[in-house]
N, C-alpha and C positions, 0 to 999 in steps of 0.2 A: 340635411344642411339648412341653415337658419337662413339663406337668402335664398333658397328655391319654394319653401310656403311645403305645403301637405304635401306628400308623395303622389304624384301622378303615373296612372298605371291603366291606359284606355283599353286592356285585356282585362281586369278583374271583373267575374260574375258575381252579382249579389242577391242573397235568397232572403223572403220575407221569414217575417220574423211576429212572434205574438207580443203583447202590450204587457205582460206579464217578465218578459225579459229588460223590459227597460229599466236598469238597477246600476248604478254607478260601476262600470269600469267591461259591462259589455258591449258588445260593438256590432252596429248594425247600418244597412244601407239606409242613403236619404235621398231623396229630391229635393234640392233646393227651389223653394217656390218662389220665394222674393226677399230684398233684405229692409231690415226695419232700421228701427231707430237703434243708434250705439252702430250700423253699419251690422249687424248679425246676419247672417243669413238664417232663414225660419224653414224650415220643414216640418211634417208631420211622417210621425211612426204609429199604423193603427187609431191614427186622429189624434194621438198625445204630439203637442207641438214640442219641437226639438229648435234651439239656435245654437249656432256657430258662429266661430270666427274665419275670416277668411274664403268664403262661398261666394258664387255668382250666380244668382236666378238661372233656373234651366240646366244646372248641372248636377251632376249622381254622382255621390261623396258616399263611401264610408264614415261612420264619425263614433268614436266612442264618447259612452256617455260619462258625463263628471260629475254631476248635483241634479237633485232633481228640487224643487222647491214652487209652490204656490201652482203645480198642475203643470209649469214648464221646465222640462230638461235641458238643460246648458249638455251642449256636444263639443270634443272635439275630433278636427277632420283629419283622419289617417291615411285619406287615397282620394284621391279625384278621377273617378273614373271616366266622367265623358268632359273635359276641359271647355269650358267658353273659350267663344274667338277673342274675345275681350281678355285674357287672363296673359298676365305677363309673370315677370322674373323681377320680384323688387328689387328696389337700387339698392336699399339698407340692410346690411346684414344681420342686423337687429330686428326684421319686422316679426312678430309672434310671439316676443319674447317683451319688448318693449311694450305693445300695446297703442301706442301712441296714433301709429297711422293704422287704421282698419282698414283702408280702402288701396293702400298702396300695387295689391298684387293686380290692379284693374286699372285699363287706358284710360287717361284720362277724360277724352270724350266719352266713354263709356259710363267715369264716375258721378260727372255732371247728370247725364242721365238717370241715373240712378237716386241719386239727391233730390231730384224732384219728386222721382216715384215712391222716394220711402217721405217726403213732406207731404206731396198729397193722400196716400197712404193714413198718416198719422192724422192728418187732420179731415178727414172721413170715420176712421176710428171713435177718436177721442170729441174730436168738435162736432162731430154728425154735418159737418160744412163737405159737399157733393157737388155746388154750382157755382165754384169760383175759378176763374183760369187761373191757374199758376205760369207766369210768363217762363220760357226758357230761364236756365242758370247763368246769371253774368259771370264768366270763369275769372279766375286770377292771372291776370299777365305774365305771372311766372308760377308753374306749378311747384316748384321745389325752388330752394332759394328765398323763398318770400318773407320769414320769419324776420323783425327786426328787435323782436323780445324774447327770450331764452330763458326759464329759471334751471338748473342741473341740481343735482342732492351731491354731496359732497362726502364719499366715505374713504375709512383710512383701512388702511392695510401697512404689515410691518414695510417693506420699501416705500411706503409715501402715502400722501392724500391721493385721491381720486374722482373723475368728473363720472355722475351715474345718471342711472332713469330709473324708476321704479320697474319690477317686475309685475307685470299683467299681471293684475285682481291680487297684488301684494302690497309689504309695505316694505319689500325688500330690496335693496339698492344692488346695480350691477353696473360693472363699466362699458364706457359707451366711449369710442375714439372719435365720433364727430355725429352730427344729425343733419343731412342732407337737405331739411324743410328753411337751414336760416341762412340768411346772407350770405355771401361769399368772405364779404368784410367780417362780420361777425364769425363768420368759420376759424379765419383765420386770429381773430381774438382768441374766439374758444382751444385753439391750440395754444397759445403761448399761457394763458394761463392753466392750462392742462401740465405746461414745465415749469411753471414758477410753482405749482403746487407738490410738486412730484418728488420732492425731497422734504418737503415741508413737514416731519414731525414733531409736534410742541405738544407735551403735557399742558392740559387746561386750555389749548385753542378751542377746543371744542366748534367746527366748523360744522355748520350743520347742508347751507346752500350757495350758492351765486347764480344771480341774475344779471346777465347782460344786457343793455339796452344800446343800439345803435341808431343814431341818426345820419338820415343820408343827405340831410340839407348841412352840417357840419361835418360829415364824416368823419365821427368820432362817435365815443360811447363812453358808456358807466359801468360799473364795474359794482354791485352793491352784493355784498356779505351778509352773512345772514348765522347767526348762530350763540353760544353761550361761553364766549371766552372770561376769563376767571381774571385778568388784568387788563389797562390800559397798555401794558408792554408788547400784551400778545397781539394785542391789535393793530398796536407801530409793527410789529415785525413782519407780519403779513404782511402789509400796505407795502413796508421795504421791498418785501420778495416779489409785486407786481407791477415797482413802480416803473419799471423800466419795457411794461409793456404798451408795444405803440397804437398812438390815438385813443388811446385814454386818456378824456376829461375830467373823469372823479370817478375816484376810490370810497367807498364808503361803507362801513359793519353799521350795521345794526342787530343789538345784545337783544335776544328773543326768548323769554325765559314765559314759560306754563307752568301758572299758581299747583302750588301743590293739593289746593281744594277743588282744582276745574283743568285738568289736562287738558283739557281742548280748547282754552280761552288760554290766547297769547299775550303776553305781555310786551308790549316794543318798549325799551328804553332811549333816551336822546341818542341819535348815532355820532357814529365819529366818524368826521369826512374830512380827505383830502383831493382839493381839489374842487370841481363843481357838482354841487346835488342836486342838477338837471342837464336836461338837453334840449334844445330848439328842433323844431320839424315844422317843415314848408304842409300847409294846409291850404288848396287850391292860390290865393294870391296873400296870405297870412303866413308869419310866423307865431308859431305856437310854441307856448310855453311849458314841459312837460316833465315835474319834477321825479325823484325815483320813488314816492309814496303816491303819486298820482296811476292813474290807469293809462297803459300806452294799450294801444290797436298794435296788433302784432302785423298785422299786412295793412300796411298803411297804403298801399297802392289801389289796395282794391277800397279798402274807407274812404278813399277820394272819388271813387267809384260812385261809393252809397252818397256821399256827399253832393256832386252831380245831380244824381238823380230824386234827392230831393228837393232839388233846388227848382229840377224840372216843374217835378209833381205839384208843386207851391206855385210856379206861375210867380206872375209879376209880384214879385217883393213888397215893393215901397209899402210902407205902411198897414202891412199886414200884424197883427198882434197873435204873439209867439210865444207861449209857453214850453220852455224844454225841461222836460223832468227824466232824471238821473243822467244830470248834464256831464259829469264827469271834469274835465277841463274848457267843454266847452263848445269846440271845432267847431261843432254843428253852428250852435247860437252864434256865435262870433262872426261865421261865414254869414249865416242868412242878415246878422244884423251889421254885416259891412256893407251889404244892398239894399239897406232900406228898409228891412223889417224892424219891425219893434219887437225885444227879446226880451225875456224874464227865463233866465236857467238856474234850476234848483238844482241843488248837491249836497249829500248830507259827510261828504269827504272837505274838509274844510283847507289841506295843503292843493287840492286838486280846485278850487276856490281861490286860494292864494295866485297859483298858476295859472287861471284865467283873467284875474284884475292886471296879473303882470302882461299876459298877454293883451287885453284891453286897450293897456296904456301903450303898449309898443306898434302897436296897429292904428294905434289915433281912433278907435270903434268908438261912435256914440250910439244913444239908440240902443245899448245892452247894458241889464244890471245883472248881477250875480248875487245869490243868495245861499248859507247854509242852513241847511233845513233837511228834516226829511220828509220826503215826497207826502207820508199821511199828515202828517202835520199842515205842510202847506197849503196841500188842496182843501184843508178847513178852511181856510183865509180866502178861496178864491169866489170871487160871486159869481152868478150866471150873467154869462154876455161880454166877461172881461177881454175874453181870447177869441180868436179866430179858430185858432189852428194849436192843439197840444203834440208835442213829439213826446216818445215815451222810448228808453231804452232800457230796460230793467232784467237786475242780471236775469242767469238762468234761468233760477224760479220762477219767473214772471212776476204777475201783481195780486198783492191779496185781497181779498174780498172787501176790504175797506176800501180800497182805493174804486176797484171795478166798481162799487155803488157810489162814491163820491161822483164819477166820470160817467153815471147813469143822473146822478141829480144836475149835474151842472149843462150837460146836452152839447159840450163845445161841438159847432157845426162839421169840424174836422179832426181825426185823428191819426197820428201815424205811428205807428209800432214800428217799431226793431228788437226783431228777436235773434238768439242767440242759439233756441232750443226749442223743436218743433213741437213736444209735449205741451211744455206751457205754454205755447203759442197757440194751440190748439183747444187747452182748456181756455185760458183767456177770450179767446176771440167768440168761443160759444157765450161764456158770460157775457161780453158787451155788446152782444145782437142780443143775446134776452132782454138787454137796457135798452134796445130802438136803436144801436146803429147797426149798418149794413159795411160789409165788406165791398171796395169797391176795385181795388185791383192788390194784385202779390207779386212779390219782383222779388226771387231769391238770388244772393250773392255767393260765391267759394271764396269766402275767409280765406278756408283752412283744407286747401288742396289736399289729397293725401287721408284725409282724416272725416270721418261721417259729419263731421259738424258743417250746419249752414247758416249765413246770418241771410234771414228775411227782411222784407221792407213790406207791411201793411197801412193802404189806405183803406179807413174808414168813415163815414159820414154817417150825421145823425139823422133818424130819418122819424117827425112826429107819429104817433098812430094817429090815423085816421079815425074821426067820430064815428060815432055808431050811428047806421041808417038813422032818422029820425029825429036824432041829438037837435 
């Protein structure tokens, strides 16, 4: 059964096995040692490391093997032999299939734990960093429920369209009746346009996604399309077929068409919107401006969270000078500079730009400029001594090596990282201690309950080398 996880069976014996048998599709006992990053669980067979999906530290799993590649064997778990006290019964009947949440079949206070131990973990690994406290996980006020952005893939079948999720390590779409991580509001979205679509077949719609975005300071949402329809008509008929669903503020397609010389470079065309192409969201005492080509925080409860706490970490505002780079729409800069900071936030998204100036004016903010730019570009422009204080939130990948030497010449006394992904967090922060700063505290957040991902909050400070004897 797809909501009960691996078959548990606390009577199975398992016999060792030689290194020579580890070949795709035989199966042999594991002990789960600890789980890494992606939420895997890692074991070793004969010293060859094995991961899985679905494992908890300290438990003995059979697991067949799938691939073997670059010295590590991908497993998966067919018995649970000795169960953690920690292992539950997911909510989603989709878990293992979906991919989405890794961490589901584990207590929540359990997964929190865990989240630290596979960050500090990783950044031992990869950063060779051993003497930093990682403070407890600030959890999510609500562990399910918390999603307020949703994209779905959108496939057709002869009875109708359908709302999907990819299948684990595929590209292949399957139906999914709800997802238990997003609002209740938003749930209940996601079902009516699950019936507005469910008859819906038109030659040349060609529907490819929908993203929902809810706001809970309006309590409403957007509704934004995504795909390659062949007329403006097929466009109007859609929008017809959803207009009638409630607390929708804006309907909007956007035609997404891949050059035929670069499949993986997308093409947006002007959309067509009815209705609003944005939503307002309450930002500690701001509203914020947040259009559907702009980036939303999908758990805005807890980014008020991070918000907070860097407000702490900063200390007395007034007239502190502020760099935020990969400002996005903003929140951050907007908030510190409604207290008296002095802001400069770079964004090389220029609607998400648009949506900050708008937000600027509607807050009466002075004291904040906005800029389009991209981050290496910018920090050629910036001299030594401009800033106090730089914030950095750069997606996944982290920063490249131009930027880490830029932010090595220019010495700002303070830095603070927000990451998204413990790998690049951990490469990163090794580079800008070889440049003279020092880590000085780490405060991970749960984003994304449910799911191995964690956003961190790094303070760094710069710290000169000291002369040499005699100098």
């Amino acid at each position: 059964m797809l909501n009960s996880g691996p078959n548990i069976n606390p009577h199975t014996t398992f016999f060792p096995c030689s290194s020579e048998m580890l070949s795709p599709g035989s199966s042999h006992p594991l002990h789960i040692e600890k789980l890494v990053a992606g939420g895997f669980g890692l074991g070793r067979i004969d010293g060859q490391v094995v991961l899985c999906a679905g494992g908890i530290p300290d438990e003995a799993v059979q697991v067949e093997i799938l691939s073997r590649r670059k010295g590590v064997s991908q497993g998966k778990i067919l018995q649970v032999q000795d169960p953690a006290e920690s292992r539950i019964v997911p909510l989603c009947p989709a878990v293992g299939r979906c991919g989405g949440c890794q961490l589901q079949h584990i207590q929540y206070e359990e997964q929190l734990s865990q989240k630290r131990l596979i960050l500090e973990d990783t950044l031992r690994r990869i950063g060779k960093i051993s003497n930093v406290l990682i403070s407890p996980v600030i959890p999510s006020p609500r562990p399910y429920g918390y999603r307020q952005v949703l994209r779905m893939g959108i496939g057709e079948r002869p009875e109708g369209l359908f709302l999907s999720f990819f299948e684990s390590g595929t590209q292949q779409l399957f139906p999914v009746d709800t997802c238990f991580l997003v609002d209740d509001m938003l749930r209940s979205m996601l079902d009516s346009v699950r019936s507005s679509l469910r008859s819906l077949v038109i030659e040349g719609l060609n529907l490819e996604s929908v993203e929902i975005r809810w706001s809970q300071l309006e309590e409403g949402g957007l509704l934004v399309f995504r795909g390659r329809a062949l007329t403006k008509e097929h466009v109007e008929h859609l929008m017809n077929a959803c207009s009638e669903i409630p607390n929708i503020k804006g309907l909007i397609y956007e035609r997404v068409v891949a050059p035929d010389h670069d499949s993986r470079r997308r093409m947006r065309y002007e959309p067509m919107v009815r209705g609003s192409d944005h939503v307002w969201e309450a930002f500690g005492g701001l509203h914020l401006k947040i259009g559907f080509r702009s980036f939303m925080q999908a758990n805005w409860n807890v980014f008020q969270l991070l918000g907070k706490m860097v407000e702490e970490w900063l200390g007395y505002l007034k007239g502190q000078r502020i760099l935020e780079l990969y400002a996005g729409t903003c929140p951050l800069g907007l908030s510190l500079a409604s207290q008296g900071a002095q802001v400069t936030c770079v964004e090389g998204n220029p609607f998400a730009i648009h949506d900050a100036r708008e937000s600027l004016r509607m807050n009466a903010i002075t004291g904040c400029r906005v800029r389009i730019s991209s981050v290496e570009s910018y920090l050629t422009t910036v001299k030594s001594g401009a800033y106090d204080v730089i914030l950095l939130d750069p997606p996944r990948a982290g920063l490249n090596p131009k930027i880490i030497d830029r932010l090595g010449i220019l010495q700002v006394p303070k830095l603070f990282y927000l990451s998204c992904d413990a790998p690049s967090l951990a490469r990163d922060i090794k580079s800008l201690c070889e440049k003279g700063y020092i880590v000085q505290r780490m405060q991970p957040f749960d984003m994304f309950p449910q799911t191995a991902h964690l956003e961190t909050l790094v303070e760094l400070t710069f710290s000169a080398p000291e002369p040499n004897a005699g100098d």
